[in-house]
C-alpha positions in Angstrom: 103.8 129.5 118.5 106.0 131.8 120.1 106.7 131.3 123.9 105.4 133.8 126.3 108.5 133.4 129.1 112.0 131.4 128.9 114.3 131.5 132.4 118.1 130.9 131.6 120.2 129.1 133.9 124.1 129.3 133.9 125.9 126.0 134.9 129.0 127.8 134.4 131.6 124.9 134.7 134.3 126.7 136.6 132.2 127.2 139.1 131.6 123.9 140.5 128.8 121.3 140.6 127.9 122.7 144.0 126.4 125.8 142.6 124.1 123.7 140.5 122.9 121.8 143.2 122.3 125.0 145.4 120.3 126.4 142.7 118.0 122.6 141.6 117.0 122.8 145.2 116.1 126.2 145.8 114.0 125.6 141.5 112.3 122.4 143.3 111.6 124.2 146.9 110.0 127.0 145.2 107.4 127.3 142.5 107.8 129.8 139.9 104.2 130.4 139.9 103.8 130.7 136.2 104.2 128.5 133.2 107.6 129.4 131.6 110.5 127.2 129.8 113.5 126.9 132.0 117.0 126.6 129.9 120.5 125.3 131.4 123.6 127.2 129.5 126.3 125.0 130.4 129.4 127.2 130.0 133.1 125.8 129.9 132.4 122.5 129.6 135.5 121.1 127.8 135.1 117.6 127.9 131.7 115.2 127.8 132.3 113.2 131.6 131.9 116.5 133.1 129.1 117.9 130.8 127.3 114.1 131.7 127.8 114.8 135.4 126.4 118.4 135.0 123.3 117.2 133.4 122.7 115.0 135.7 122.2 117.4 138.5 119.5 118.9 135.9 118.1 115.6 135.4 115.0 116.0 137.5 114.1 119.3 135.7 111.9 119.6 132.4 114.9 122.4 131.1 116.1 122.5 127.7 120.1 123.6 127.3 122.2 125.4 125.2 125.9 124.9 125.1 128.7 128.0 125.1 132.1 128.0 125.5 134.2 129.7 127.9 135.4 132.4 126.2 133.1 135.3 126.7 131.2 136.6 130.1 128.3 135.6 131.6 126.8 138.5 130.0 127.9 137.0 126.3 126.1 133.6 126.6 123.0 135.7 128.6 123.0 137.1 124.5 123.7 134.2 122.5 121.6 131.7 124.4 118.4 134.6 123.6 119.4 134.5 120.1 119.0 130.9 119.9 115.3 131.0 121.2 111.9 132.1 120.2 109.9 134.0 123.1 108.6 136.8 124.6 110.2 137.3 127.4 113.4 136.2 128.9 115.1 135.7 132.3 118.6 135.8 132.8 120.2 133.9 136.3 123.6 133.4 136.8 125.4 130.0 138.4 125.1 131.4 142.3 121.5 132.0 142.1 119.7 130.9 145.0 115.9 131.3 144.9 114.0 132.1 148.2 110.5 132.5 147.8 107.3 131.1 146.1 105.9 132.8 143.0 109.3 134.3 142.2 108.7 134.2 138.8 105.3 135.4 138.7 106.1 138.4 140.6 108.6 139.4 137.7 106.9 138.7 135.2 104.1 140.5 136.6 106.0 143.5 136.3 106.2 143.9 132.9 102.7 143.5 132.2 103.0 147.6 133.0 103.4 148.7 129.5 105.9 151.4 130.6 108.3 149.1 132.4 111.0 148.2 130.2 112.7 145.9 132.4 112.4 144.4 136.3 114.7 142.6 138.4 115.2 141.1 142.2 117.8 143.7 142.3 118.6 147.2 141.8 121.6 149.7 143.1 122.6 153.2 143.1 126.1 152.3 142.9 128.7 153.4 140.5 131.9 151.2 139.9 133.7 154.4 139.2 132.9 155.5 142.6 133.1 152.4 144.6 136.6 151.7 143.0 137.8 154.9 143.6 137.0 155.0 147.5 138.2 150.9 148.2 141.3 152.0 146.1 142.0 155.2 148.5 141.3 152.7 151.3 144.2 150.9 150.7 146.5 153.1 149.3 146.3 154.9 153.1 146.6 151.3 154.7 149.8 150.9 152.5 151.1 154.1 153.3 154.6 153.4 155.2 154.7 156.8 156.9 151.5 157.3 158.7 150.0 155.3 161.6 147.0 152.7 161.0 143.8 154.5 160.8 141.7 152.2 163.2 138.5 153.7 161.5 139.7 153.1 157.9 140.8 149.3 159.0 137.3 149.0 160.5 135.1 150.5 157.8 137.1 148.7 155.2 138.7 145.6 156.0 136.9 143.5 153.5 139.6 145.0 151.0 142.4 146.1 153.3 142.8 142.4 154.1 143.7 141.1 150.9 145.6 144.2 149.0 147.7 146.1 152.3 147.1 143.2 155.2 150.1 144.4 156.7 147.6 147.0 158.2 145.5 144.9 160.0 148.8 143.3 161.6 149.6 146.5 163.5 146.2 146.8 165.2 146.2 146.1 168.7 144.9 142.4 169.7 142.1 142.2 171.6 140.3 145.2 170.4 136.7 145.7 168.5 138.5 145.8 165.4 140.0 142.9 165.5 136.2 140.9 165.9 134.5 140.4 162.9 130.8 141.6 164.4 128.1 141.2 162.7 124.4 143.1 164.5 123.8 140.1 166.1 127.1 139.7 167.8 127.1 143.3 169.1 123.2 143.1 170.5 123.9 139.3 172.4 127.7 140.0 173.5 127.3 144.0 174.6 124.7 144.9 177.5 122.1 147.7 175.8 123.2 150.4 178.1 127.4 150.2 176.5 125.5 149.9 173.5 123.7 153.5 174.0 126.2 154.9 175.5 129.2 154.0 172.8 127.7 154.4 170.1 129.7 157.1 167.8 126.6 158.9 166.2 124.6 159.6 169.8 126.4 162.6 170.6 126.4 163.7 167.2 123.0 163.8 167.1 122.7 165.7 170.5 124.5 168.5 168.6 122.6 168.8 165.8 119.1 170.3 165.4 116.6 168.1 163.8 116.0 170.1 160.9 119.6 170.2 160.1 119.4 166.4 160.0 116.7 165.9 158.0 117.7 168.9 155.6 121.8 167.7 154.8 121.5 164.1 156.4 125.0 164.9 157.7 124.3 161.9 160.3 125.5 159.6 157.5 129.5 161.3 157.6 130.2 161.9 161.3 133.3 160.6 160.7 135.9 162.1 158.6 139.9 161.0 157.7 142.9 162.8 159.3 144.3 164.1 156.1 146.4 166.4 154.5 146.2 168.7 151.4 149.8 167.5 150.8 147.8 163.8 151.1 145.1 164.8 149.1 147.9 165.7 146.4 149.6 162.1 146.6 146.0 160.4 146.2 145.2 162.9 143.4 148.4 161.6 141.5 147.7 157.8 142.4 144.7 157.9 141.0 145.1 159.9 138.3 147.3 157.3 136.9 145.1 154.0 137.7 142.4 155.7 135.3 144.7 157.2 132.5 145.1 155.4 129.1 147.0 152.6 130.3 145.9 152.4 133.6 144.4 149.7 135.2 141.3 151.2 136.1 141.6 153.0 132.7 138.1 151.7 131.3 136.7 153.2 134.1 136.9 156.8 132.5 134.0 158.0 131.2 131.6 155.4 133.6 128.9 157.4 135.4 129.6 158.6 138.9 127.1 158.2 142.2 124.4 157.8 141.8 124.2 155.8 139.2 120.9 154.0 139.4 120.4 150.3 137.2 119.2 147.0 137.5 121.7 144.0 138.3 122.6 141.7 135.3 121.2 138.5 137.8 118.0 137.5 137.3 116.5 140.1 135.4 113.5 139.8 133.0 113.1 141.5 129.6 111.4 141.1 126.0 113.6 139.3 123.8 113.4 141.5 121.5 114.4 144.8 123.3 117.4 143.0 124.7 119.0 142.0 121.1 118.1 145.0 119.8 119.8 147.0 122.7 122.7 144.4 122.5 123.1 142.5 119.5 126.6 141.2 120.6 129.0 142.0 123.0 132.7 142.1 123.5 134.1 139.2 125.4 135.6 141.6 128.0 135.2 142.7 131.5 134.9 146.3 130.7 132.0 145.3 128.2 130.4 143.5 130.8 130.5 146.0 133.5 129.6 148.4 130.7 126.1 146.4 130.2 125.3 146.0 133.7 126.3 149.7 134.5 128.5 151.8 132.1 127.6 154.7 130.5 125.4 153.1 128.0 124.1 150.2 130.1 121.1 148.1 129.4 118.9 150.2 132.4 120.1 153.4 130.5 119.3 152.4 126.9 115.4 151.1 128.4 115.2 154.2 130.0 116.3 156.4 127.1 113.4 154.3 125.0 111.0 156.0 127.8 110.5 153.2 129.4 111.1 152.5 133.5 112.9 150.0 135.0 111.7 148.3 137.9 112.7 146.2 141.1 110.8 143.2 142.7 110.3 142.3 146.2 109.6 138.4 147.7 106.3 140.4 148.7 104.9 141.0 145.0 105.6 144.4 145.6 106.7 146.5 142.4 109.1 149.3 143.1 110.1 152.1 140.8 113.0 153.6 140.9 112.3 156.2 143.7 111.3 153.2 145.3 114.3 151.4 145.5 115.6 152.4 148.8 112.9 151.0 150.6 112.3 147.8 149.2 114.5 145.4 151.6 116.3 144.2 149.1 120.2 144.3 147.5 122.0 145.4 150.5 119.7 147.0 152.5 119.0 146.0 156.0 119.0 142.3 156.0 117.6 142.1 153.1 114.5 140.1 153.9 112.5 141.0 150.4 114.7 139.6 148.1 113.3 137.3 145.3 117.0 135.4 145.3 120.1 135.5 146.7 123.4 134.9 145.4 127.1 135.6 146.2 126.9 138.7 146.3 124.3 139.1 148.8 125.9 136.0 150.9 128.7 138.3 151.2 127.2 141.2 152.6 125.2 139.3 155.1 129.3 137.7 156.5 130.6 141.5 156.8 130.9 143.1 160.0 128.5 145.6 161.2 131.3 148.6 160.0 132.0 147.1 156.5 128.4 146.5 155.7 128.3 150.7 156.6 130.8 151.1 153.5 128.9 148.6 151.3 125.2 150.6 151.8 127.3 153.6 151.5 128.6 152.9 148.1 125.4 151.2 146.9 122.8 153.5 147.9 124.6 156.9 149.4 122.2 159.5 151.3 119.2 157.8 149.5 117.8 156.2 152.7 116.0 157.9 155.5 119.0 156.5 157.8 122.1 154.6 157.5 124.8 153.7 159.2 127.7 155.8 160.1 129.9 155.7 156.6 133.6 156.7 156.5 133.9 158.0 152.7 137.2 159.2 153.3 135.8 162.6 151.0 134.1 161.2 148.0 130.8 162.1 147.4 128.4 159.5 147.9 124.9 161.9 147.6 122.2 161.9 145.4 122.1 164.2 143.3 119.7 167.5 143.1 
């Protein structure tokens, strides 16, 4: 009798035991909700000690396990650990899963009992890796520039990258300012009295000048800041670029993905019918351009549900079911504190560590003009609105 739900776990061994152990307690802390088959894919494991040790962090949980080497993505053993299985439905969650609320599972499998949802997940996004790259890439390449003063703004609004590629930068900021303090909302609300609070905040007097209906018509409140360039500049980058995404480049594979918005569900803990995943993807390529290209390329899992006429849908901790007009609003992936998330994982821990600025960048670059309000973004002229 064929299985109505399996749940995939990847123990990915390079990784490190203390992502299994995050995810055991967060399986045992919250009930699923629904009756399903839960599967450990232990990834990488070269040698039996550490596949014993692994397994013993399992131990306490009635899971079944399938064994893949290292040599392909997350995305590859997501595949062959479906092809080894007769169900359904199955659900795919990587090694730094976290899960945060009761019923988790029950929401998203509730989801799909809408004939016309083709897939749900605890996570959707706007964002395009064409786009994103292109703007963290510009960020830099201004930071590194030898011949033009540190752009305090740019430094601010993207310091999560600056620091690692052109940290030189952040050396020639003045100690002791607001740029040099990591604030997160918190910070700025217990450290700043509410009246400096009003009174410096950038987008205040740009709203005085602006009518309300010019607001609400171009949302222009999301761009009040803009980057001291040139066209001779804007020539430089053009070239710079032009030759990270020509044949050869680095960013080469990048070429023909879709530009913002590009709407699709994120390859961590999704759920899906068996079926419509193998036939969608068969196999994949043990690449990182293959495994971008499932989670968001031009001919992404999201696109080829949606081309089948079927929807794709995003669940909240609160059982709420959001399409994908919906998505904005749900308090989920990188929006506000994202409070309605099913689970977390590192890519959420990450944006909840960024500074009140860089967050600004990541909502920017994941979900553009889509919300009602967002922070002031600095998108140093790439377009981050939703299409017409």
């Amino acid at each position: 009798m064929t299985r109505d739900l399996v749940v995939f776990y990847l123990a990915r061994h390079a990784e490190g035991i203390g992502a299994f152990t995050r995810f055991v307690k967060s399986y045992k802390r919250n009930t699923s909700g629904i009756k399903h088959q839960l599967a450990i894919i232990y990834k990488g494991f070269e040698n039996s000690e550490d596949l014993a040790t692994a397994r013993e962090i399992f131990a306490e949980l009635d899971s079944g396990e399938i064994c893949v080497t290292d040599d392909q993505f997350d995305i590859g053993a997501y595949i062959h650990a479906a092809g080894q299985i007769d169900s359904r439905y199955v659900c795919f969650m990587n090694t730094h899963t976290e899960i945060l609320s009761e019923g988790w599972l029950y929401h998203l499998r509730r989801a799909m009992d809408d004939p016309k949802v083709g897939m749900a997940g605890a996570h959707g996004s706007f964002e395009s890796l064409y786009s994103s790259l292109a703007v963290t890439s510009k960020a830099v390449w201004l930071a590194g520039l030898v011949d033009a003063a540190p752009d305090p703004k740019l430094c601010d609004h993207y310091r999560f990258v600056i620091s690692v590629h052109a940290p030189q930068a952040l050396k020639q900021e003045q100690p002791g300012t607001d740029l040099n303090h990591k604030q997160s909302w918190m910070d700025m609300i217990q450290k700043r009295p509410w009246i400096e609070l009003i009174q410096k905040r950038p987008w205040i007097e740009f709203l005085q000048k602006q009518s309300w209906v010019d607001l609400i018509q171009k949302r222009s409140w999301r761009e009040p800041f803009s980057p001291n360039q040139s066209p001779e500049m804007d020539e430089r980058w053009a070239a710079f670029w032009g030759q990270k995404v020509a044949p050869g480049g680095v960013f080469d594979f990048l070429a023909d993905f879709p530009r913002f918005p590009n709407p699709h569900i994120r390859s961590n803990c999704f759920i899906i019918e068996r079926d419509a995943l193998l036939s969608s993807f068969p196999s994949i390529e043990p690449t990182k351009k293959a495994s971008y290209g499932f989670e968001s390329g031009p001919n992404s899992l999201t696109t080829r549900i949606t081309r089948s006429g079927r929807h794709t849908a995003v669940v909240g901790r609160n059982g709420v079911i959001y399409n994908q007009a919906r998505w904005p609003r749900s308090k989920t992936f990188r929006l506000g504190n994202q409070n309605n998330m099913l689970i977390a994982d590192n890519q959420t821990r990450t944006f909840d560590l960024l500074s009140m600025h860089e967050r600004a960048t990541y909502v920017m670059m994941t979900w553009g003009d889509s919300l009602f309000w967002a922070p002031p973004s600095y998108p140093l002229g790439f377009n981050f609105k939703m299409r017409s």
